[in-house]
Backbone as XML, in Angstrom:
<?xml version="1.0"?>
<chain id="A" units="angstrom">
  <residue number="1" name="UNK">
    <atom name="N" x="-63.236" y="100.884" z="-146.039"/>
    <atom name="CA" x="-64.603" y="100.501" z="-145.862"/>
    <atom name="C" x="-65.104" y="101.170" z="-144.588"/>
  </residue>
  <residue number="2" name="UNK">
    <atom name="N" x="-66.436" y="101.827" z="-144.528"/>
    <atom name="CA" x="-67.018" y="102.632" z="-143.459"/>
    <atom name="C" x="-68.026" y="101.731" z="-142.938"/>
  </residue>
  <residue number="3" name="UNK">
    <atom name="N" x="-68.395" y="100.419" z="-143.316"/>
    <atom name="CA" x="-69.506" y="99.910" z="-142.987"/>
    <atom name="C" x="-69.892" y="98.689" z="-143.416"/>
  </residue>
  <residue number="4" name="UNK">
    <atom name="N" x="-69.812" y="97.699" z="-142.669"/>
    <atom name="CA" x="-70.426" y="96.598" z="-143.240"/>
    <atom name="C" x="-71.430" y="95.613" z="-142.615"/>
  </residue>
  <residue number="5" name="UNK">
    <atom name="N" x="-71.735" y="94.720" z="-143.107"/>
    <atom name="CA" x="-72.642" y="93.428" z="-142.960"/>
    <atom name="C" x="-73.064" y="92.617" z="-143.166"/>
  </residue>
  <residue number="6" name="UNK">
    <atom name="N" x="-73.549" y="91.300" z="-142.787"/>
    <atom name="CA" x="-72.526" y="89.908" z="-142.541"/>
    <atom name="C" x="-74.757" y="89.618" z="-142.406"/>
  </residue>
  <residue number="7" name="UNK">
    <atom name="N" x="-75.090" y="89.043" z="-143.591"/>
    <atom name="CA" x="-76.164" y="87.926" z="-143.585"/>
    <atom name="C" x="-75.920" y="86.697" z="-143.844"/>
  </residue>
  <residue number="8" name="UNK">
    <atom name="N" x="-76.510" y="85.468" z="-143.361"/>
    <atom name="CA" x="-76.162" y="83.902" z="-142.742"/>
    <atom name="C" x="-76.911" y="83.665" z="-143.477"/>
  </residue>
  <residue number="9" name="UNK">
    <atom name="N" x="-77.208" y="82.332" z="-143.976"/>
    <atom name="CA" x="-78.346" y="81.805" z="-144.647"/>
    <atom name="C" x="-78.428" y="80.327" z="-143.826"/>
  </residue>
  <residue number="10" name="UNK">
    <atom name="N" x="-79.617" y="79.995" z="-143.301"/>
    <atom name="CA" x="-79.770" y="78.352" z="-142.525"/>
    <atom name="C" x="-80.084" y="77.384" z="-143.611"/>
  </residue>
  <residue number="11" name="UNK">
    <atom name="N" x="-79.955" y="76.116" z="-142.846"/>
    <atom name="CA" x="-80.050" y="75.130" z="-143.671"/>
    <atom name="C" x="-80.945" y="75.500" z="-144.497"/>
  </residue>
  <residue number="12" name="UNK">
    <atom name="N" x="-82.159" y="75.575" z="-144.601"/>
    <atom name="CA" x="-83.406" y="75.744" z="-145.651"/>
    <atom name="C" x="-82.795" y="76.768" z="-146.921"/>
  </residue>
  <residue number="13" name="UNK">
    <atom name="N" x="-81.972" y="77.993" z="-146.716"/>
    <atom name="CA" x="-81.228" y="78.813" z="-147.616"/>
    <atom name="C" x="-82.003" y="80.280" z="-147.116"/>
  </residue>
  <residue number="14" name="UNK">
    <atom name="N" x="-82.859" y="80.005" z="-146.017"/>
    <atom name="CA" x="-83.123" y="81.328" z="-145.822"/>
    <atom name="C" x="-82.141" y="82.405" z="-145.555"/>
  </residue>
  <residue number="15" name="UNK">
    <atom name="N" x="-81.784" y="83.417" z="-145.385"/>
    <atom name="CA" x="-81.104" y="84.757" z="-145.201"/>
    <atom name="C" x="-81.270" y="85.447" z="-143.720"/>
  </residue>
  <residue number="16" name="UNK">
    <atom name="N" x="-80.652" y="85.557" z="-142.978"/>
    <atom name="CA" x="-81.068" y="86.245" z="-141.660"/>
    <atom name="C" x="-79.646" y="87.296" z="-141.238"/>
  </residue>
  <residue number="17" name="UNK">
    <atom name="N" x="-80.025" y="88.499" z="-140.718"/>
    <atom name="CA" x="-78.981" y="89.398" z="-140.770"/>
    <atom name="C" x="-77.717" y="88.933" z="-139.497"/>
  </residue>
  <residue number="18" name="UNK">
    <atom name="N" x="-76.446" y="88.675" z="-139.385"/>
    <atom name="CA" x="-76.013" y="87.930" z="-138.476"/>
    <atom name="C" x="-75.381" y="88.983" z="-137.075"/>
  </residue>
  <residue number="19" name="UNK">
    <atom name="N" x="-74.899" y="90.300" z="-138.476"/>
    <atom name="CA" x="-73.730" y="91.135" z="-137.946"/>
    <atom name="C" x="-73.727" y="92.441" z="-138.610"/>
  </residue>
  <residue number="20" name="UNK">
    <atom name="N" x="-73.287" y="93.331" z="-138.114"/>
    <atom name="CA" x="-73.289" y="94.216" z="-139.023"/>
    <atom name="C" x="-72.022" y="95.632" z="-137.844"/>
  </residue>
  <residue number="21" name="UNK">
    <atom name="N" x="-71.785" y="96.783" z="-139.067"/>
    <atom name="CA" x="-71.102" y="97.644" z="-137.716"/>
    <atom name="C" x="-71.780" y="98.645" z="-137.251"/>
  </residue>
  <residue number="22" name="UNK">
    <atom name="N" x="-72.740" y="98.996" z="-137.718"/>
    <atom name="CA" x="-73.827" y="99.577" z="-137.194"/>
    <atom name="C" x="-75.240" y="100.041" z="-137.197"/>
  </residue>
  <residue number="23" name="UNK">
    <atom name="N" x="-76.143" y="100.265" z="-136.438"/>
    <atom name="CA" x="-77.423" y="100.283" z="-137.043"/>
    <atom name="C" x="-77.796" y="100.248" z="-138.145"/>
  </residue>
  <residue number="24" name="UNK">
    <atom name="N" x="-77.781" y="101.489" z="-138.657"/>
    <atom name="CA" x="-78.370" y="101.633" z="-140.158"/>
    <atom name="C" x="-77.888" y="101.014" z="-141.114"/>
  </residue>
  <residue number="25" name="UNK">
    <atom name="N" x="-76.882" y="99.987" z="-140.917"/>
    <atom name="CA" x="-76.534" y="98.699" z="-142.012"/>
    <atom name="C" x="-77.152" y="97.618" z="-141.378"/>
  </residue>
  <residue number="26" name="UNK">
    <atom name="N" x="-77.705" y="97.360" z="-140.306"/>
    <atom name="CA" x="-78.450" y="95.796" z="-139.728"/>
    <atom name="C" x="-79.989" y="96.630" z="-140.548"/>
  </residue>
  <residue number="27" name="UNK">
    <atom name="N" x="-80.350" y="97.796" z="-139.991"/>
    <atom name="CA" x="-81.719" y="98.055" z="-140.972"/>
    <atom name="C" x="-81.979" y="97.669" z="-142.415"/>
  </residue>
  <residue number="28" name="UNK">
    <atom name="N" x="-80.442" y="98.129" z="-142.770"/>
    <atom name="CA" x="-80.611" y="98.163" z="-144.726"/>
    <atom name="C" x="-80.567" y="96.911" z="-144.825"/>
  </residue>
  <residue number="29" name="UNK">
    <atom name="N" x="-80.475" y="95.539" z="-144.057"/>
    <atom name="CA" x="-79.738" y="94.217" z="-144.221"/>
    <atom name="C" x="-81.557" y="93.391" z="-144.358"/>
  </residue>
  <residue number="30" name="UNK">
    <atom name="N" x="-81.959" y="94.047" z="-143.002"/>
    <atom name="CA" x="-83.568" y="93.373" z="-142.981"/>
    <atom name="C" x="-84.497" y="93.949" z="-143.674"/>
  </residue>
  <residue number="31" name="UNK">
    <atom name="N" x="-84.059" y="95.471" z="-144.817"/>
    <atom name="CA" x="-85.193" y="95.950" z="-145.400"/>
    <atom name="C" x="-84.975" y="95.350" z="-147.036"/>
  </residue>
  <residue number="32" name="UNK">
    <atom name="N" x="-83.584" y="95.124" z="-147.157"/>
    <atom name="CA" x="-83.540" y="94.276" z="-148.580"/>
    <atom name="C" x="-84.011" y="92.742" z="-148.167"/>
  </residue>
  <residue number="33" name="UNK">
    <atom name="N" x="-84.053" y="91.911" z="-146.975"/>
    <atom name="CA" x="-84.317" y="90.687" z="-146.957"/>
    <atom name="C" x="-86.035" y="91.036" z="-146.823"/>
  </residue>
  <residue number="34" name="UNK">
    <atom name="N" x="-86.984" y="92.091" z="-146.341"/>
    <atom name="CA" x="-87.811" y="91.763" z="-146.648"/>
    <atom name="C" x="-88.444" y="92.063" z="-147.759"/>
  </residue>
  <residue number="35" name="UNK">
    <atom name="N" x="-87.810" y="93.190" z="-148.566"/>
    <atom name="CA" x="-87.977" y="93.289" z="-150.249"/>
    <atom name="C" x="-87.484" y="92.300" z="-151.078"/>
  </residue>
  <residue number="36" name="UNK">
    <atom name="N" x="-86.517" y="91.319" z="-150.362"/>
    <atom name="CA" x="-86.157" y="90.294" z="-151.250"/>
    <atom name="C" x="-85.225" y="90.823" z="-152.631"/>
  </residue>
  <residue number="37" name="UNK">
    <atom name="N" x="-84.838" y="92.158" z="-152.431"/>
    <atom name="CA" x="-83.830" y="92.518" z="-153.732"/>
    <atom name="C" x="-82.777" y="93.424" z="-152.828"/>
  </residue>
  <residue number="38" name="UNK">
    <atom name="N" x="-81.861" y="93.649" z="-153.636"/>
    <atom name="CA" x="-80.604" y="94.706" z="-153.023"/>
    <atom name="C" x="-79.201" y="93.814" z="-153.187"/>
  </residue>
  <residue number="39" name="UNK">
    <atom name="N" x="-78.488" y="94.400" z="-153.334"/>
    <atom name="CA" x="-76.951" y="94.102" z="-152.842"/>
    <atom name="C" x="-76.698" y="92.843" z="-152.566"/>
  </residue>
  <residue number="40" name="UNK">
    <atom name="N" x="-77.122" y="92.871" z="-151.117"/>
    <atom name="CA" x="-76.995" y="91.788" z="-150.097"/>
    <atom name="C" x="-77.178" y="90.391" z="-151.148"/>
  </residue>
  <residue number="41" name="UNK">
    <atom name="N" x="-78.576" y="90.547" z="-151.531"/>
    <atom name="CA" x="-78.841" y="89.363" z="-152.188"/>
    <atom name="C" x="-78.495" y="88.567" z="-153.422"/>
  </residue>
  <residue number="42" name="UNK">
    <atom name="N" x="-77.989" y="90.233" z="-153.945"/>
    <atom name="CA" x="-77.441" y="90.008" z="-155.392"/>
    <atom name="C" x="-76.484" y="89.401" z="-155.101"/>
  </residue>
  <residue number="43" name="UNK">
    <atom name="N" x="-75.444" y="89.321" z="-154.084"/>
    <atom name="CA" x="-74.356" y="88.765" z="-153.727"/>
    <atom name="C" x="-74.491" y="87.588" z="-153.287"/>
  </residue>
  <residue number="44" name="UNK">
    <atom name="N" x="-75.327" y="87.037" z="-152.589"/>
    <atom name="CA" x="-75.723" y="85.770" z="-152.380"/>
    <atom name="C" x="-76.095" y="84.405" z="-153.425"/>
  </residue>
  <residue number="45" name="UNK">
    <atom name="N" x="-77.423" y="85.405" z="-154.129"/>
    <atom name="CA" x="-77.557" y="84.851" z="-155.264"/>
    <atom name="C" x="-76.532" y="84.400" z="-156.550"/>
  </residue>
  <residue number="46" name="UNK">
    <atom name="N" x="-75.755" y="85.445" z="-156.679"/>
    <atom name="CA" x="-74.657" y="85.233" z="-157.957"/>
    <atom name="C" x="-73.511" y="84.444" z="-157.097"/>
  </residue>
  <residue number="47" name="UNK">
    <atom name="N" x="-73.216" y="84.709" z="-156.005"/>
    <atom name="CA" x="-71.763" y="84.009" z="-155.787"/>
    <atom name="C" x="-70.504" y="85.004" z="-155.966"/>
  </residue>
  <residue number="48" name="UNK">
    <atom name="N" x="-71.178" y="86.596" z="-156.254"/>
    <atom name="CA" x="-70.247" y="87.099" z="-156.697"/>
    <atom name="C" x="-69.891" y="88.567" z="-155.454"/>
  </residue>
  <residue number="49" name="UNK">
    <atom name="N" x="-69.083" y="89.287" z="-155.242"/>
    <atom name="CA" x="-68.952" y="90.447" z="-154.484"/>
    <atom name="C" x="-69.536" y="91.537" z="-155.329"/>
  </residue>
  <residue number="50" name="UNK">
    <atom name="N" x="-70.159" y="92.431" z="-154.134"/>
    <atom name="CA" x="-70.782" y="93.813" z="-154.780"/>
    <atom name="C" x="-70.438" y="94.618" z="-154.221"/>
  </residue>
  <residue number="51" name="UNK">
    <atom name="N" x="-69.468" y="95.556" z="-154.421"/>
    <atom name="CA" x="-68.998" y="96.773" z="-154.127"/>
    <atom name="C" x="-69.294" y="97.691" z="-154.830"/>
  </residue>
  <residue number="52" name="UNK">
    <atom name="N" x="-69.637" y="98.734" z="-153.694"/>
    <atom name="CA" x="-70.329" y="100.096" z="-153.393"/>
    <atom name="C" x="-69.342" y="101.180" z="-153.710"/>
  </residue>
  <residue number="53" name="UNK">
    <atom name="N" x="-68.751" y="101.959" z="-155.100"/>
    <atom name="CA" x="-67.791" y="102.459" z="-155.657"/>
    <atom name="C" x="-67.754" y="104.141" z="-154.123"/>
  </residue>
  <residue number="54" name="UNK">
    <atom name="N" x="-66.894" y="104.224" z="-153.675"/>
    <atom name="CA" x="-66.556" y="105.830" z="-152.248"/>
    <atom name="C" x="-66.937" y="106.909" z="-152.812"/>
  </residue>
  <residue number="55" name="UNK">
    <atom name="N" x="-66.282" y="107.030" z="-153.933"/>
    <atom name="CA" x="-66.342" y="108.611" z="-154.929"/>
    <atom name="C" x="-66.659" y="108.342" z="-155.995"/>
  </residue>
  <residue number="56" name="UNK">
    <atom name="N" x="-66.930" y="109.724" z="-157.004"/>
    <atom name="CA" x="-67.470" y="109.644" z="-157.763"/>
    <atom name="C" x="-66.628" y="109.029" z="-158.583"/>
  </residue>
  <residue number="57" name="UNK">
    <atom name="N" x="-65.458" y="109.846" z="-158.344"/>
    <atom name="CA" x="-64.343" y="109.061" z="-159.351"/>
    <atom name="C" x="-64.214" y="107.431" z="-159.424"/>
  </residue>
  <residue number="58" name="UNK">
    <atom name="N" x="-64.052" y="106.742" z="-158.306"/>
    <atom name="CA" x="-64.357" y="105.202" z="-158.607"/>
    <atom name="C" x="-65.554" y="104.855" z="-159.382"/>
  </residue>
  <residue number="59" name="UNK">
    <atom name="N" x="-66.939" y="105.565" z="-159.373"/>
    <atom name="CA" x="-68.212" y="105.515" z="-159.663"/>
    <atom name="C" x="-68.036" y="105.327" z="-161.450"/>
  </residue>
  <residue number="60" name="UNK">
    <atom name="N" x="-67.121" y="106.286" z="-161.802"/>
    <atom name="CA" x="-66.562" y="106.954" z="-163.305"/>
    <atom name="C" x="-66.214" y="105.871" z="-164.078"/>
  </residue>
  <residue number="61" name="UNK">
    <atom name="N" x="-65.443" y="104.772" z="-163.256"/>
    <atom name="CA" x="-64.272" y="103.950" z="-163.761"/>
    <atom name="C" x="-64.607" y="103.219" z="-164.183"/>
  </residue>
</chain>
């Protein structure tokens, strides 16, 4: 893994970005929470993990 990040949700269930390893993943974290779609949320929402396939070959599989 080259990169990750870590959104919290508060009591109410809102989403707020907590952590991340570097910039441009705390950006991508607050530009899907203010589009309200992406990854992040899909993962929140379902309960389930979303992984981002490295190569194409994982991409294939």
């Amino acid at each position: 893994m080259s990169a990750a990040g870590i959104l919290l949700a508060d009591p109410d269930g809102a989403l707020q970005v907590a952590a991340s390893s570097a910039e441009p993943v705390r950006l991508l974290g607050l530009f899907q929470l203010e589009k309200r779609d992406g990854r992040c949320l899909d993962c929140y929402r379902t309960g389930r993990a979303v992984v981002r396939p490295r190569t194409r070959a994982q991409l294939l599989r």
